[in-house]
ZADO-1210 file (C-alpha; in nm, 4 decimals, padded with zeros to 6 digits):
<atoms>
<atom x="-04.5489" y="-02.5391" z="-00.3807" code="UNK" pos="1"/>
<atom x="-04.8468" y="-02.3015" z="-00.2919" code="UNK" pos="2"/>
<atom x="-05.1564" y="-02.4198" z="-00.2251" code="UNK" pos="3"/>
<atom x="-05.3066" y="-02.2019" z="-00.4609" code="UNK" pos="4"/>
<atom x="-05.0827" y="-02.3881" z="-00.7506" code="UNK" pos="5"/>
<atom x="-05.2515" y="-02.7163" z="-00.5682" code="UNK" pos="6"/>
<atom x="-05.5831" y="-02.6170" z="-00.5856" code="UNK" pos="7"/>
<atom x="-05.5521" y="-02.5080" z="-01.0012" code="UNK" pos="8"/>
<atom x="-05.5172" y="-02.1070" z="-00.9745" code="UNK" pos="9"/>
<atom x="-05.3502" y="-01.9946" z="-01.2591" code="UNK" pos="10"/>
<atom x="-05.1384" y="-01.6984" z="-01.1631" code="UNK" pos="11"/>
<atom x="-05.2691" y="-01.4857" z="-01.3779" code="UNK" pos="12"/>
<atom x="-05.0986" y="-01.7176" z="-01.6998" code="UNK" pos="13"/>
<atom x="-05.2715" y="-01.7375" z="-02.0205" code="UNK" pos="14"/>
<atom x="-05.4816" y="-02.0879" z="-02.0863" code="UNK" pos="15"/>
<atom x="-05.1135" y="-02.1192" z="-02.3186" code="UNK" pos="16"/>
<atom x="-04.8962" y="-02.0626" z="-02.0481" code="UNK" pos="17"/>
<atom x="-05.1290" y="-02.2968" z="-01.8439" code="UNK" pos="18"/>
<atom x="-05.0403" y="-02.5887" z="-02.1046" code="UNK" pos="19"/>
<atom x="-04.6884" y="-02.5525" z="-02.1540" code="UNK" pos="20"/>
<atom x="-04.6254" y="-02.5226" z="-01.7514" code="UNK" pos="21"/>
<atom x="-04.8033" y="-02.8335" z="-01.7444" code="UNK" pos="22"/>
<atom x="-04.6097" y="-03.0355" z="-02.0164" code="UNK" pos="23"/>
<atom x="-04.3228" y="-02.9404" z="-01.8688" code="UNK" pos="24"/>
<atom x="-04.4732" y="-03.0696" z="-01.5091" code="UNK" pos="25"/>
<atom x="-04.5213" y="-03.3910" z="-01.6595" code="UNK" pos="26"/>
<atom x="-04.1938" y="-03.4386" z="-01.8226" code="UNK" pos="27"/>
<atom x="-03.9988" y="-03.3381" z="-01.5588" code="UNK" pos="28"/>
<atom x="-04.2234" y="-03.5405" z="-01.3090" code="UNK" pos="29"/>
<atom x="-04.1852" y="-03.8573" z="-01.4927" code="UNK" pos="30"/>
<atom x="-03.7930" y="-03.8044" z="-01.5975" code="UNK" pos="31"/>
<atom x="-03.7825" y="-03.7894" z="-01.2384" code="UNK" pos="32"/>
<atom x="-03.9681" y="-04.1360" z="-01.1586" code="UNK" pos="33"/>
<atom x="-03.7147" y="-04.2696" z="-01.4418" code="UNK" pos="34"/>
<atom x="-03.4029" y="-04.1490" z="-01.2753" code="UNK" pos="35"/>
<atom x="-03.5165" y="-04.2188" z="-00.9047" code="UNK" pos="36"/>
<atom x="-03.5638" y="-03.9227" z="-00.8092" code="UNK" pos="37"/>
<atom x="-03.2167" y="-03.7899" z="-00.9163" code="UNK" pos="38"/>
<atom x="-03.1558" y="-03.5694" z="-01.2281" code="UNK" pos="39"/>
<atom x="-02.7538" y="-03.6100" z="-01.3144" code="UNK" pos="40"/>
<atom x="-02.5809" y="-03.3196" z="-01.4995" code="UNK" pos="41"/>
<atom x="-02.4857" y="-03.5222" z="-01.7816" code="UNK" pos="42"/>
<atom x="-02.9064" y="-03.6105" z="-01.7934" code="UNK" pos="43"/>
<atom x="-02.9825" y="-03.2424" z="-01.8539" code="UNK" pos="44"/>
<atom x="-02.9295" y="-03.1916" z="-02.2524" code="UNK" pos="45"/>
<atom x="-03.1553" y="-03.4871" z="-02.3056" code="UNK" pos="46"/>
<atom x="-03.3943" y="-03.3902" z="-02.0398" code="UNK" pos="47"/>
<atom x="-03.4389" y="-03.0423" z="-02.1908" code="UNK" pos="48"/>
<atom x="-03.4950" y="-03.2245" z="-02.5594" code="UNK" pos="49"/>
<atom x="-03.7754" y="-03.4207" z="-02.3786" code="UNK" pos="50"/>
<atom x="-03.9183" y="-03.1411" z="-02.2504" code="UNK" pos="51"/>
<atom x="-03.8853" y="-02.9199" z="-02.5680" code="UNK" pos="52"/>
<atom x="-04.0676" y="-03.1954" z="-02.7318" code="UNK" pos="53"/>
<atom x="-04.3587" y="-03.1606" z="-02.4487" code="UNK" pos="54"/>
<atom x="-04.3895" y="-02.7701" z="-02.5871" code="UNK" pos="55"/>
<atom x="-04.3630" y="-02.8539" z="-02.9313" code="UNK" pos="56"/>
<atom x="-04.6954" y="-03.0515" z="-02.9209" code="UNK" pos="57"/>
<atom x="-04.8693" y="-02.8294" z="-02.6854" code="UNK" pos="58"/>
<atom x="-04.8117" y="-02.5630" z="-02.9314" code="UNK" pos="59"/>
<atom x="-04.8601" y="-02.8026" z="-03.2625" code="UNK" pos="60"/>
<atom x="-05.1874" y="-02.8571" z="-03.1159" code="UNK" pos="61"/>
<atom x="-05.3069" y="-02.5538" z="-03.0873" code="UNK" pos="62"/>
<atom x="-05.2247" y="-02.4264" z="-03.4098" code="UNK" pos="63"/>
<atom x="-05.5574" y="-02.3675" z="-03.6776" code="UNK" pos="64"/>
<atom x="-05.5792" y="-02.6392" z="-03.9516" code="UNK" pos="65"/>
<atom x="-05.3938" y="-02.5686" z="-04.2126" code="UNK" pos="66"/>
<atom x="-05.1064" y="-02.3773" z="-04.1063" code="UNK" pos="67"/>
<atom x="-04.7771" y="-02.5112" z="-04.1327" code="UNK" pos="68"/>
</atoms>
């Protein structure tokens, strides 16, 4: 990991990008501390759902009020 992705530079990614790199940080980061450290193969569709779920309410929470 650079030290620039340490310190908070954003790469040039949109405040979006920014929040869906990070829920995807977090999930992966704490699927990790659930599986000791070790992601199996047979892990990975249900990771991924986990993770897809992270997106879905970063971008359900951005969305104006009253769009569906």
């Amino acid at each position: 990991m650079s030290d620039a992705y340490v310190v908070g530079d954003p790469d040039g990614l949109s405040p979006l990008l920014r929040e869906i790199r990070d829920a995807v940080a977090r999930e992966l980061h704490a699927q990790l501390a659930m599986r000791a450290e070790r992601i199996e193969l047979a892990d990975v569709p249900e990771i991924a759902y986990q993770v897809t779920l992270g997106v879905d309410r970063v971008l359900t929470g951005r969305r104006p009020t009253g769009i569906s």
